[in-house]
Each structure stands twice: as structure tokens, then as C-alpha cells.
C-alpha positions as a Markdown table, in Angstrom:
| # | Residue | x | y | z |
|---|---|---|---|---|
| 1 | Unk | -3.3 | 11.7 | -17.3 |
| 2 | Unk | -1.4 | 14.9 | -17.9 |
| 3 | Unk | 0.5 | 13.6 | -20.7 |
| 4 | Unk | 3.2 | 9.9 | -21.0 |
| 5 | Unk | 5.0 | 10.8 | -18.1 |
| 6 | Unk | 2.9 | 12.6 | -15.4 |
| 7 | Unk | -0.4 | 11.2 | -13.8 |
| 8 | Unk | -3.2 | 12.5 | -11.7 |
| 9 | Unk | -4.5 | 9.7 | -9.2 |
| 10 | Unk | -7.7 | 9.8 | -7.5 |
| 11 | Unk | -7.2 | 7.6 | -4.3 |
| 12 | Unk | -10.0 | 8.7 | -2.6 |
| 13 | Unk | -12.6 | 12.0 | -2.7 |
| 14 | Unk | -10.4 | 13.5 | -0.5 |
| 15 | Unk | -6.8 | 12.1 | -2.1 |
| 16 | Unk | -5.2 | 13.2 | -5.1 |
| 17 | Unk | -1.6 | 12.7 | -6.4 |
| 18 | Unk | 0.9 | 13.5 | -8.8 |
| 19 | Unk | 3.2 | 10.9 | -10.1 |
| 20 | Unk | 5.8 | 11.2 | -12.0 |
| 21 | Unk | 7.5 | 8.3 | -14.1 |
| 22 | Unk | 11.2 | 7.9 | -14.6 |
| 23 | Unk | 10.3 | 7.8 | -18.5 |
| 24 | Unk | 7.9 | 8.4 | -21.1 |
| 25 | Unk | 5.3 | 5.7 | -21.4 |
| 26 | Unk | 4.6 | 5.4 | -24.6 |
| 27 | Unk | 1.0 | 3.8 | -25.7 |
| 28 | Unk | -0.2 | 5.2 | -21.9 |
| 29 | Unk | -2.6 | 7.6 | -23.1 |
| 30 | Unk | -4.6 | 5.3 | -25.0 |
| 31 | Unk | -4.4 | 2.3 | -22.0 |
| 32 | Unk | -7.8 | 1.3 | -21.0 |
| 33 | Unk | -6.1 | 0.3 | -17.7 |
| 34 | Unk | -2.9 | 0.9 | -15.5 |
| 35 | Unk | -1.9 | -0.9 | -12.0 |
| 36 | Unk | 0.5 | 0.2 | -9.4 |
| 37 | Unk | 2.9 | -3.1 | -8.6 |
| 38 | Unk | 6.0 | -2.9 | -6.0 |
| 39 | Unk | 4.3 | -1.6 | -3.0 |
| 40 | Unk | 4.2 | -3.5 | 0.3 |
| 41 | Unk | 1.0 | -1.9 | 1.5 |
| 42 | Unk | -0.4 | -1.6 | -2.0 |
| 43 | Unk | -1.2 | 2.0 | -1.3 |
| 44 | Unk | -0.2 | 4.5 | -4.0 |
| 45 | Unk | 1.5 | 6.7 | -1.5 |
| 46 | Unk | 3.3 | 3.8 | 0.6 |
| 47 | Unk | 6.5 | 3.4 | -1.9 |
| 48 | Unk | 8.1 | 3.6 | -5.1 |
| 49 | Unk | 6.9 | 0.8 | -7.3 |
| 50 | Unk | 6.0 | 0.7 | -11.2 |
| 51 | Unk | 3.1 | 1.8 | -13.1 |
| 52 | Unk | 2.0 | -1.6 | -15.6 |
| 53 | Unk | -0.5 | -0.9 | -18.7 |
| 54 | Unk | -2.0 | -3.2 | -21.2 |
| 55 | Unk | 0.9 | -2.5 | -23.8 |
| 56 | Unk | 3.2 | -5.2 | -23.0 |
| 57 | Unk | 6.0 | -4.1 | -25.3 |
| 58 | Unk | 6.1 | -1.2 | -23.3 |
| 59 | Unk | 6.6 | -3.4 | -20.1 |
| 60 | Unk | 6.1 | -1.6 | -16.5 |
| 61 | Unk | 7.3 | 1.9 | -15.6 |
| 62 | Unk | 9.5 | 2.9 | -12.4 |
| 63 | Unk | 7.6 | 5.7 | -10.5 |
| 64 | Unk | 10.3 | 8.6 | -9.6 |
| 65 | Unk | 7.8 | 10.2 | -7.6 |
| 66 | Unk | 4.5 | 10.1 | -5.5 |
| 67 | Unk | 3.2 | 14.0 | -4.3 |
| 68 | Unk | 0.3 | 14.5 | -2.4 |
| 69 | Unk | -1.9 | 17.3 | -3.8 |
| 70 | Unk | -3.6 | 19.7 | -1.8 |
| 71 | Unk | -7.3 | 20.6 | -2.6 |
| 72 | Unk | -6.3 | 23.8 | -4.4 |
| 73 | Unk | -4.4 | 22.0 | -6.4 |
């Protein structure tokens, strides 16, 4: 987590993404868990979905978007 609105997700050794949320999820930092919901495949990188976390007043957060990272990155 780079901070409430940016994520870092390990989808393999190899895969690594950078997702963006449409807003700030508050009470993400201190989640003990998130799930991806909304994609047909369930992949990260198939679709735009929502990121859910275990602070329900928060409720589940659009993704804006999904970026592949390359290993320098």
C-alpha cells in the first residue's frame, strides 16, 4: 500500500501492479484484508472492478486503474 488511494499488488513472482482507486479509502491502511470484486475472470488485470476491505462503513472502492509494472519498477 503506497498510501489510501494507490496499491502495489503482487499477483504472481513475476506480476506486479499499480492500482489506483477513484477515492481515498479511508481505514485501508490499517485493513487486515482487501478483495478484488467485479471482474469476470477474477484476475486483477482482466477489468475494472472495486477493491472491498473489512471497514464496512467505508463500503467497496471503484478501481480507476490497473497498470502492469515492469521489473524495474
Amino acid at each position: 500500500m503506497l498510501d489510501e488511494q494507490n496499491l502495489i499488488v503482487d499477483a504472481s513472482a513475476r506480476k506486479k501492479y499499480h492500482i489506483v482507486l477513484q477515492r481515498r479509502a479511508f481505514g485501508l491502511r490499517s485493513s487486515w484484508a482487501i478483495g478484488f470484486v467485479g471482474s469476470t475472470t477474477g484476475r486483477v488485470c482482466a477489468g475494472f472492478g472495486e477493491v472491498v476491505f473489512n471497514d464496512h462503513m467505508a463500503g467497496p472502492v471503484r478501481i480507476a486503474s490497473i497498470r502492469q509494472l515492469t521489473p524495474e519498477e
